[in-house]
N, CA and C atoms as a LAMMPS dump frame, in Angstrom:
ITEM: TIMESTEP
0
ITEM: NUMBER OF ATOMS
270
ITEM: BOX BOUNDS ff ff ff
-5.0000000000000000e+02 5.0000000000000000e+02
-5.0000000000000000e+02 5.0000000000000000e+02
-5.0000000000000000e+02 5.0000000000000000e+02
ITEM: ATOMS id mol type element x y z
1 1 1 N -144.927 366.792 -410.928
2 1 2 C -144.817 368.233 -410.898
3 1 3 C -143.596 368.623 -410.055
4 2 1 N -142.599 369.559 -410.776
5 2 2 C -141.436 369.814 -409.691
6 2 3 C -141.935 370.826 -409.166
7 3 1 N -141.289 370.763 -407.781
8 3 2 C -141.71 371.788 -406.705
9 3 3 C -140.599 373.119 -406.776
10 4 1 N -141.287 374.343 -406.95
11 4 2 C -139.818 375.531 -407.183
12 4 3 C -140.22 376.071 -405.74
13 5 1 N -138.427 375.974 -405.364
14 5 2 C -138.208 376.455 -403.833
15 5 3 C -137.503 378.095 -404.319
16 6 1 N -137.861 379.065 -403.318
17 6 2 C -137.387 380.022 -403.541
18 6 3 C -136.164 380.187 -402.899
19 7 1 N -135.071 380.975 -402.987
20 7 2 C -133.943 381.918 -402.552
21 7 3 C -134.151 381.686 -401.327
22 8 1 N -134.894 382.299 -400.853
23 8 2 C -135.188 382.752 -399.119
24 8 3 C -135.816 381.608 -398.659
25 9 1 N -136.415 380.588 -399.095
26 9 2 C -136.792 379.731 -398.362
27 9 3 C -135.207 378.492 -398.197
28 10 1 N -134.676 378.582 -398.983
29 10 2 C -133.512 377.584 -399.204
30 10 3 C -132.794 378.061 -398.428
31 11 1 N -132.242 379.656 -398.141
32 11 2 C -131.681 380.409 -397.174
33 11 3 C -132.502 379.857 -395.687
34 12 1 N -133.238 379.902 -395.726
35 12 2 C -133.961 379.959 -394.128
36 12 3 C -133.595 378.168 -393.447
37 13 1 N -133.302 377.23 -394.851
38 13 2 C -133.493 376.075 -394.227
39 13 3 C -131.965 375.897 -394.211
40 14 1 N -131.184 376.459 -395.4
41 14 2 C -129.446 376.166 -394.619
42 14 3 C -129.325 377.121 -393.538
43 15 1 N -129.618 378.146 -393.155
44 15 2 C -129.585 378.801 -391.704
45 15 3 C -129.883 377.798 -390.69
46 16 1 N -130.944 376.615 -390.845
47 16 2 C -131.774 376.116 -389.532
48 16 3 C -130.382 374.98 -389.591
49 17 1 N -129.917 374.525 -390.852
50 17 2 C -129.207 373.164 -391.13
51 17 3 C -127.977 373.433 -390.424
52 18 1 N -127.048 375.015 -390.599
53 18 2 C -126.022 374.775 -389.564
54 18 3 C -126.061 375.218 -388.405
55 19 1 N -127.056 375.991 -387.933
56 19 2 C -127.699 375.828 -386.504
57 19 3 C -127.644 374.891 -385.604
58 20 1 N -127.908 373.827 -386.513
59 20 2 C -128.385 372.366 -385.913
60 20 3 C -127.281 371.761 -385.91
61 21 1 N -126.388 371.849 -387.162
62 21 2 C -124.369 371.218 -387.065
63 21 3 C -124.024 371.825 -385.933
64 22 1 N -123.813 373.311 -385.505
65 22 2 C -122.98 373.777 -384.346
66 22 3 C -123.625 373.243 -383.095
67 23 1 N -125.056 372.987 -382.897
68 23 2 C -125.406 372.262 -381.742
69 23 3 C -124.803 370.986 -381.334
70 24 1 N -125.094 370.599 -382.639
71 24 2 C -124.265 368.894 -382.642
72 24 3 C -123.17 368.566 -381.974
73 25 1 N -122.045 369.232 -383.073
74 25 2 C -120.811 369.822 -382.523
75 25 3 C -120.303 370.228 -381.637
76 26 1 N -121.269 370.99 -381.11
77 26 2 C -121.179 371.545 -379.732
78 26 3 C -121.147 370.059 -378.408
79 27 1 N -122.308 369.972 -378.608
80 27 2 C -122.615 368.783 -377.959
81 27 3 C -121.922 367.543 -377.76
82 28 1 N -121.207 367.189 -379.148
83 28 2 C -119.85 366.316 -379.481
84 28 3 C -118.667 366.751 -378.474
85 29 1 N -118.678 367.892 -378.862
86 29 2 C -117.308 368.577 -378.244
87 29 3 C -117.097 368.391 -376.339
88 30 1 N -118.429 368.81 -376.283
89 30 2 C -118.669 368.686 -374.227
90 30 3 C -118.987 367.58 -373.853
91 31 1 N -119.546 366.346 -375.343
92 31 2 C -119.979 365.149 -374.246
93 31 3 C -121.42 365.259 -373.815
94 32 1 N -121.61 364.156 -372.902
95 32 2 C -123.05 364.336 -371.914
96 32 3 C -122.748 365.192 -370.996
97 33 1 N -124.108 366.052 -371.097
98 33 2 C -124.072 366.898 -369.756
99 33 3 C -124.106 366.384 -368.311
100 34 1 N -124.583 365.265 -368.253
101 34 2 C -124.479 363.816 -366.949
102 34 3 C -122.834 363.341 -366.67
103 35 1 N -122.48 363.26 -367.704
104 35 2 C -120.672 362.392 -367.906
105 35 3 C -120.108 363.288 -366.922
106 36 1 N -119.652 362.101 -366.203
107 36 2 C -118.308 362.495 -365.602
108 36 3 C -119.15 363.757 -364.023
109 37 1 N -118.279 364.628 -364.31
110 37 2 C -118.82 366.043 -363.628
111 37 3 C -119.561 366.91 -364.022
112 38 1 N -120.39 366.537 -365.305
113 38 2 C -121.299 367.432 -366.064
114 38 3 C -120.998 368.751 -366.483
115 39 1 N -121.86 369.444 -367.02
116 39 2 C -120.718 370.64 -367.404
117 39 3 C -121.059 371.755 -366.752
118 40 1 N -119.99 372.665 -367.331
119 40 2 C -120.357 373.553 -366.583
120 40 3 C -121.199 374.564 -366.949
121 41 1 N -121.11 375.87 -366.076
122 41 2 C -122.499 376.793 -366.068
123 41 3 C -122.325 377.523 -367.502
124 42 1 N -120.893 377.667 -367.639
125 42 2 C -120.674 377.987 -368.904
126 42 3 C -121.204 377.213 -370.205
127 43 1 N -121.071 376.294 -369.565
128 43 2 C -121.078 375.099 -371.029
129 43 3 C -122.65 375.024 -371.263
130 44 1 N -123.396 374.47 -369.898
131 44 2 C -125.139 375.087 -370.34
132 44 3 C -125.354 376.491 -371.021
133 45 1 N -124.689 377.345 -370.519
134 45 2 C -125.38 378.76 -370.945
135 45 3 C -124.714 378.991 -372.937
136 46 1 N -123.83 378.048 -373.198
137 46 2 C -123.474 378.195 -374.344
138 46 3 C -124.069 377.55 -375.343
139 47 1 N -125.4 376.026 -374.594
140 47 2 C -125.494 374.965 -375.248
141 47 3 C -127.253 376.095 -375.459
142 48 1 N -127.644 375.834 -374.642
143 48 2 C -129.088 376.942 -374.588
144 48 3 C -128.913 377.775 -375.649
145 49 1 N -128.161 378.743 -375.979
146 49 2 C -127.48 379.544 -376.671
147 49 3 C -127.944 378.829 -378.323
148 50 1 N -127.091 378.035 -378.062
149 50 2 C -127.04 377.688 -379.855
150 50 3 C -128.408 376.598 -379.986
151 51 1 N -128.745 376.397 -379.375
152 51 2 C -130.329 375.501 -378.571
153 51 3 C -131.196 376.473 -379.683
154 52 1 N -131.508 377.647 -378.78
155 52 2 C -132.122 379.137 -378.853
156 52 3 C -131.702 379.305 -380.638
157 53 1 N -131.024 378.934 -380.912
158 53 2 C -130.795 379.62 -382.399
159 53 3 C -131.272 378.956 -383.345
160 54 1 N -130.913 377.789 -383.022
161 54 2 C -131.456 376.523 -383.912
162 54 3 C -133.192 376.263 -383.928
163 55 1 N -133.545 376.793 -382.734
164 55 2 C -134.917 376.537 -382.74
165 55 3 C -135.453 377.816 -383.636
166 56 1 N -135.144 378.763 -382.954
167 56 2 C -135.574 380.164 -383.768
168 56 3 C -135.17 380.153 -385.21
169 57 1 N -134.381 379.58 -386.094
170 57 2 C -133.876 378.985 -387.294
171 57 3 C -135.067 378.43 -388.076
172 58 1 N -135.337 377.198 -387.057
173 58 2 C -136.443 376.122 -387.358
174 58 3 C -137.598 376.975 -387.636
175 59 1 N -138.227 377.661 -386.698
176 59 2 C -139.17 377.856 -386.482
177 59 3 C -139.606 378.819 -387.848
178 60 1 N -138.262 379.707 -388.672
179 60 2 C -138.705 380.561 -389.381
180 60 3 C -139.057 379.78 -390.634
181 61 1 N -138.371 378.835 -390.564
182 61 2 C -138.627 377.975 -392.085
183 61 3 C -139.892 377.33 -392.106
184 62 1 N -140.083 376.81 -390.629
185 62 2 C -141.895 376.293 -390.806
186 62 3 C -142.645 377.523 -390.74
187 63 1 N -142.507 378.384 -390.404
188 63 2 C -143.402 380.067 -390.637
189 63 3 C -143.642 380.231 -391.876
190 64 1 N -142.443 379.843 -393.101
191 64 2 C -142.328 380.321 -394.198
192 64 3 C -142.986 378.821 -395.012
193 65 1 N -143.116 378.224 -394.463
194 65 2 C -143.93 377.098 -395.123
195 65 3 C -145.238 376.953 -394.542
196 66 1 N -146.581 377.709 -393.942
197 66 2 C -147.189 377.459 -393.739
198 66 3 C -148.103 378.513 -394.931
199 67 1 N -147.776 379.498 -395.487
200 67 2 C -148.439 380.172 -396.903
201 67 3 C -147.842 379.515 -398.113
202 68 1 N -147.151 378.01 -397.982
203 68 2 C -146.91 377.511 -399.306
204 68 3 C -148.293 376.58 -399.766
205 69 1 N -148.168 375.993 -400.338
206 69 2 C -149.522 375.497 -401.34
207 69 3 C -148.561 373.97 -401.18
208 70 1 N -149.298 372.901 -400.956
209 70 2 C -148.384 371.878 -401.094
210 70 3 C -147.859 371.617 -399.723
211 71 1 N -147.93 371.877 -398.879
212 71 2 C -146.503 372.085 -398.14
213 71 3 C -145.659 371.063 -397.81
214 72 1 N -146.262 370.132 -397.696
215 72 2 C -145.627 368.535 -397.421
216 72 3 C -144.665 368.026 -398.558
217 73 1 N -145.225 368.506 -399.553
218 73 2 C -144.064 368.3 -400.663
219 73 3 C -142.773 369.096 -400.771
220 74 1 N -143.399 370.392 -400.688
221 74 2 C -142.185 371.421 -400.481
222 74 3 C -141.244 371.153 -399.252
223 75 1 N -141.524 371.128 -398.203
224 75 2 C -141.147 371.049 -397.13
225 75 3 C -139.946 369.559 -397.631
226 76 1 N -140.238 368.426 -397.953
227 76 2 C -139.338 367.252 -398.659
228 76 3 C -138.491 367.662 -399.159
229 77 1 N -138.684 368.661 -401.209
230 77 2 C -138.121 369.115 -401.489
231 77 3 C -136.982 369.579 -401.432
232 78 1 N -137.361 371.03 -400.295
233 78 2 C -136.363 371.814 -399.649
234 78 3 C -135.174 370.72 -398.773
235 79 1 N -136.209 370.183 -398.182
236 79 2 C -135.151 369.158 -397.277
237 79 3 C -133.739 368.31 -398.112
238 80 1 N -134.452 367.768 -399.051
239 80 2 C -133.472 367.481 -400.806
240 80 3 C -132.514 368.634 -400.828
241 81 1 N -133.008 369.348 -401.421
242 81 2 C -132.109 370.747 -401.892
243 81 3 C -130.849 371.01 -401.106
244 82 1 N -131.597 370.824 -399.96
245 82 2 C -130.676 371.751 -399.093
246 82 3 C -129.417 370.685 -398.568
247 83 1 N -130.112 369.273 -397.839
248 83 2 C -129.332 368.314 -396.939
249 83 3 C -128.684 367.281 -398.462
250 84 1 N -129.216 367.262 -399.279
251 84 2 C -128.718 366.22 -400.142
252 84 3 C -128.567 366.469 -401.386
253 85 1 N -128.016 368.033 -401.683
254 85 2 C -128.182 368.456 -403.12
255 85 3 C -127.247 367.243 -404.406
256 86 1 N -128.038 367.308 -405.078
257 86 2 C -127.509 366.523 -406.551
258 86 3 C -126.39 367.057 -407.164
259 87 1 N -125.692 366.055 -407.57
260 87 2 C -124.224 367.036 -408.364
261 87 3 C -124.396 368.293 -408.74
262 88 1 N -125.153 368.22 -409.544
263 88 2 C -125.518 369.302 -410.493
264 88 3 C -125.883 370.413 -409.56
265 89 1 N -126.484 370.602 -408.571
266 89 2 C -127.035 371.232 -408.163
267 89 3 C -125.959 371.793 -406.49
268 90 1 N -125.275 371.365 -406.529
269 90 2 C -123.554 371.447 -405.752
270 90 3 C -123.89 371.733 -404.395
């Protein structure tokens, strides 16, 4: 049985997906917060920041998957769709 993901749920999970790249990135970019001289107050209050977004991201897509039917499948699915779409599907 294929699983149909909606608009807004595919939206909610590439919202959480580059949430989670700019954290990365972020994180890439400054290094360990331990390294060296650790960072600074700036650099925490920027990392929290995109921390804070990514979680609040997350959190809406599992909100929006807890009135699905299935959810363990969907939840895969979406994860497909979104992180590993098929040619066809670009």
């Amino acid at each position: 049985m294929a699983i149909e993901l909606s608009i807004e749920l595919i939206k909610l999970e590439q919202d959480a997906v580059q949430a989670h790249e700019k954290l990365r990135a972020y994180q890439s970019e400054c290094g360990r917060p331990t390294a060296d001289d650790g960072w600074t107050d700036e650099q925490h209050a920027t990392w929290q920041h995109l921390w804070e977004a990514w979680r609040t991201a997350a959190e809406a897509v599992h909100e929006a998957l807890r009135s699905v039917d299935s959810r363990y499948e969907t939840e895969q699915a979406l994860k497909r769709a979104v992180r590993h779409p098929s040619p066809e599907e670009g």
